[in-house]
Steps between C-alpha positions, in 0.01 A plus 500: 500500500670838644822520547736777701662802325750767569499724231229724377121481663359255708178348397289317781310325203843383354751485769552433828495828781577616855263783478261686706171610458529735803781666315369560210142660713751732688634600186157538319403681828735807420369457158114549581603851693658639180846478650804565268807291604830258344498154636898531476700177595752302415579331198334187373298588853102402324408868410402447180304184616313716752406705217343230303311383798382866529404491183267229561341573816449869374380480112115471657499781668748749294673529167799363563819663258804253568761639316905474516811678428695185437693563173347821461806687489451702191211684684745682704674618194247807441164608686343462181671100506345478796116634488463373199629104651308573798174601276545146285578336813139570640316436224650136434415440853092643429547276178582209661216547787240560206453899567448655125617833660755732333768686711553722224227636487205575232648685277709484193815641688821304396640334768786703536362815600418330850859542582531720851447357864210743576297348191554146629355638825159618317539159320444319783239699651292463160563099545358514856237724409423277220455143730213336730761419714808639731836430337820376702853539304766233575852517400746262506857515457447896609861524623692438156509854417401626828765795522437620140354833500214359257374312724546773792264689294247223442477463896411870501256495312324206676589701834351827420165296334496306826511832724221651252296144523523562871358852501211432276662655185595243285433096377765230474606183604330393826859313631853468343708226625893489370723184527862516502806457734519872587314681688411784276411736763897459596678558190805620628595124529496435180678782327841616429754823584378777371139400478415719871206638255281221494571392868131568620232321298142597431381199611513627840106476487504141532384289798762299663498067457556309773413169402689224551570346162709202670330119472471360860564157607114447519464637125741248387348186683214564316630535139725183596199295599302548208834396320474209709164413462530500127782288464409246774882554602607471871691796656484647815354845458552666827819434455563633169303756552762635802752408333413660196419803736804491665713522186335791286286649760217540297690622201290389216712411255716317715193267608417468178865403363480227800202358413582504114805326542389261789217394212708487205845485519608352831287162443699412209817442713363187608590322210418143635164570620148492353343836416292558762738378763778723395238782506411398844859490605603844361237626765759415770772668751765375223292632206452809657869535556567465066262788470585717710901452362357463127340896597797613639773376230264593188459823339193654521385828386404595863900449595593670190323854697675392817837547294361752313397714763781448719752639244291775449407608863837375685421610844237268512751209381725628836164523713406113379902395562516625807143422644633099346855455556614762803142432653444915553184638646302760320215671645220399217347830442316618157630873526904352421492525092695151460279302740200663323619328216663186610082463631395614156707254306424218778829380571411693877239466738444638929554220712469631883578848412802418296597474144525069417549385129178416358521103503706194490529482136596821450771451813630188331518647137664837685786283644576356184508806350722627726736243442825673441745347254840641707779309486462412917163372396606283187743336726251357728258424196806317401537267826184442565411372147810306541422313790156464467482156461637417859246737686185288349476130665149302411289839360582644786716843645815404745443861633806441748785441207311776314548760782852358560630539150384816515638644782844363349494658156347786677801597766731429190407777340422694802858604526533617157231818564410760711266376810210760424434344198408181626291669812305628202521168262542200706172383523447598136762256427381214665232514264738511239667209619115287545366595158722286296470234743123471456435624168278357283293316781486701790384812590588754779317822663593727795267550771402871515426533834813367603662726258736788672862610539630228763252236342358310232293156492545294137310228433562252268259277351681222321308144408193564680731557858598827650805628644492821713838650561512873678771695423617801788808705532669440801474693775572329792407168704159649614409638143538150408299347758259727410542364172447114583164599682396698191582216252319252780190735462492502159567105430197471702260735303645302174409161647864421527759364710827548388712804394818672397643802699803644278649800709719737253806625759676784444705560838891580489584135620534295158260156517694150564439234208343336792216729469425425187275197669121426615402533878166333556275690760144402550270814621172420605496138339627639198873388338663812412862440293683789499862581370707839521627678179 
């Protein structure tokens, strides 16, 4: 029976896939016309996957060399180190594919004598010379010593014998196909001061890809109802599937985690239940709710490079705080060095001409991380974990104490700082005061196109119900009008018909207590609740 992974290669004979064969023939497309090019995406994004399934679509029709740079880090040490790994490299691979072919050669030479780039380059010309068929290179892993001047010189070499191929004057590999997170035609991402040298690489040859790597909501229906059909379980696929979509979009890992979890972990939280009825109920609203909090709350290696690249490159950590928390507009546009890379890494994608963080997951796992531990904050941590207990009545949210509480603890510490800081924080800290209140069963996400300066939708999904609450700066009676219609709007493309309006004010005239209350409006048949901080 297969069974869904998230680490290492897929395997449709083993496991279950959102896959598609058109990919895969667009990719084997650039292949066919001898095109040079790095399938560089994200991490834990189904490269090396795509190169397996390459691998078996192509091995008829070419001599296929899969090889990766994966722990190969004492090939960068020397060029000898590296030729010489390289070399042994290749022949394993002609081993393994039954080709009783020597790369060294015919003579008696020791191996060390074939030590210099250039004799590597006649190497490979001798192997191609030598085989019935065209030979495509793929490595994986490329980008791991990607700025080191080794490797520089390797994609020289395969540059100048691609140039010569193209004139007539020399043999080599028909197509080379890299696979890393960098896009080693753009180097200067990737390297440090000083390093100006090696800012243009010679891979500069290589054809551009353009191929969407992401897993639609169509790829995932499928893969979910051969899961289903195997298991005789009951779920509602299409809505999964958008769900799923929704979430990650298309991230592969991230569908895969869901999935994994959903079929192995989440099932066992129905502890009265028979197997295959706690199975069937982890493929629910409420079961998708414990995965997508399990995701968030859990390390993960893939969160370990968010935090790992955001200390090292900290103007995209400001870009991503701003873009979540101040809701700022950036013009998404590929020739600004820190979107480049926010793209490259995946945490940022173009929504309508404008930079948006890359999905829900990575929103939700962003906020947390942004979580500040100052001493304002701890307070409210502190409140709201006290009093808990009184905002929770029969599994469900009273949203109107919540909001009240909040605006009390929130004015009483108003008066102890400087008003620009909470024009900056305040809505930052109303998630600080929620979290604790639903931790540990509820989730929360911010709506991204409701995301700017003067306003911000959360939703909170807590016990299978939702509570929508927008949050806007005050800026007058008609701004909030607006407001109500907006928040009407929305309710009604969420299904919903009640919502929270929480207007931040900061004019000169200090708030009454009184204010601190609910006013009930209804806006188009909808109840909105809305209180003044």
């Amino acid at each position: 029976m297969k069974h869904f992974v998230d680490t290492g290669v897929c395997n449709p004979d083993k496991h279950y896939m959102a896959y598609s064969d058109k990919r895969i023939e667009e990719i084997k497309e650039m292949i066919h016309a001898g095109k040079y090019f790095t399938i560089n995406r994200a991490r834990q994004y189904g490269k090396t996957t795509t190169l397996y399934l390459l691998k078996k679509k192509l091995h008829k029709e070419y001599i296929v060399l899969k090889l990766s740079f994966e722990g190969a880090d004492s090939y960068f040490t020397s060029e000898e180190a590296f030729v010489n790994g390289f070399l042994e490299d290749v022949e394993e691979e002609l081993y393994r594919q039954n080709l009783e072919i020597s790369i060294w050669g015919s003579g008696t030479e020791p191996k060390k004598n074939y030590v210099t780039m250039k004799e590597l380059g006649r190497r490979i010309t001798k192997l191609c010379e030598q085989m019935n068929k065209e030979i495509i290179l793929f490595i994986d892993e490329v980008d791991k010593s990607a700025d080191n001047q080794i490797f520089l010189s390797f994609l020289g070499m395969l540059r100048e014998k691609f140039i010569r191929r193209e004139m007539g004057e020399d043999i080599t590999f028909h197509s080379v196909v890299l696979a890393g997170v960098y896009d080693i035609k753009n180097l200067k991402l990737k390297l440090r001061n000083g390093e100006e040298q090696k800012y243009n690489s010679p891979w500069n040859i290589s054809s551009d890809f353009n191929i969407d790597m992401a897993l639609s909501a169509e790829e995932i229906t499928g893969m979910l109802k051969e899961y289903e059909q195997e298991h005789q379980y009951h779920i509602d696929i299409n809505w999964f599937a958008n769900k799923i979509w929704e979430y990650t979009q298309g991230y592969p890992y991230l569908v895969s985690r869901i999935c994994k979890l959903l079929d192995e972990e989440i099932w066992k939280t129905h502890e009265n239940a028979k197997e295959k009825e706690a199975r069937e109920q982890a493929w629910t609203g409420e079961g998708f709710q414990k995965v997508i909090k399990s995701i968030v709350t859990s390390r993960s290696t893939l969160f370990d490079d968010i935090n790992k690249n955001i200390e090292a490159f900290p103007k995209l950590g400001k870009m991503l705080k701003f873009i979540l928390l101040y809701g700022q507009h950036f013009s998404y546009t590929l020739s600004d060095d820190i979107i480049q890379l926010g793209t490259m890494f995946g945490y940022l994608r173009e929504k309508d001409g404008e930079v948006a963080i890359h999905n829900r997951i990575f929103e939700m796992y962003l906020y947390d991380m942004f979580y500040k531990k100052s001493e304002l904050e701890n307070q409210l941590v502190k409140k709201s974990s006290y009093e808990k207990n009184q905002f929770i009545q029969n599994g469900q949210l009273e949203m109107n104490q919540i909001l009240e509480r909040f605006a009390i603890h929130y004015h009483g510490m108003f008066e102890k700082q400087h008003q620009k800081f909470f024009e900056d924080e305040c809505r930052f800290l109303f998630i600080t005061f929620i979290k604790p209140i639903i931790n540990g069963i509820g989730n929360y996400y911010i709506e991204a196109r409701t995301r700017d300066q003067r306003r911000m939708d959360i939703v909170i999904d807590y016990l299978g119900k939702q509570y929508i609450i927008e949050l806007k700066i005050w800026y007058g009676e008609k701004y909030i009008q607006d407001g109500r219609e907006q928040l009407a709007d929305y309710l009604d493309s969420m299904e919903s018909t009640k919502g929270w309006l929480v207007s931040f004010y900061f004019g000169k005239k200090k708030l009454d207590a009184a204010n601190y209350e609910i006013q009930e409006k209804e806006i188009h048949d909808k109840k909105i609740l809305e209180i003044v901080v």
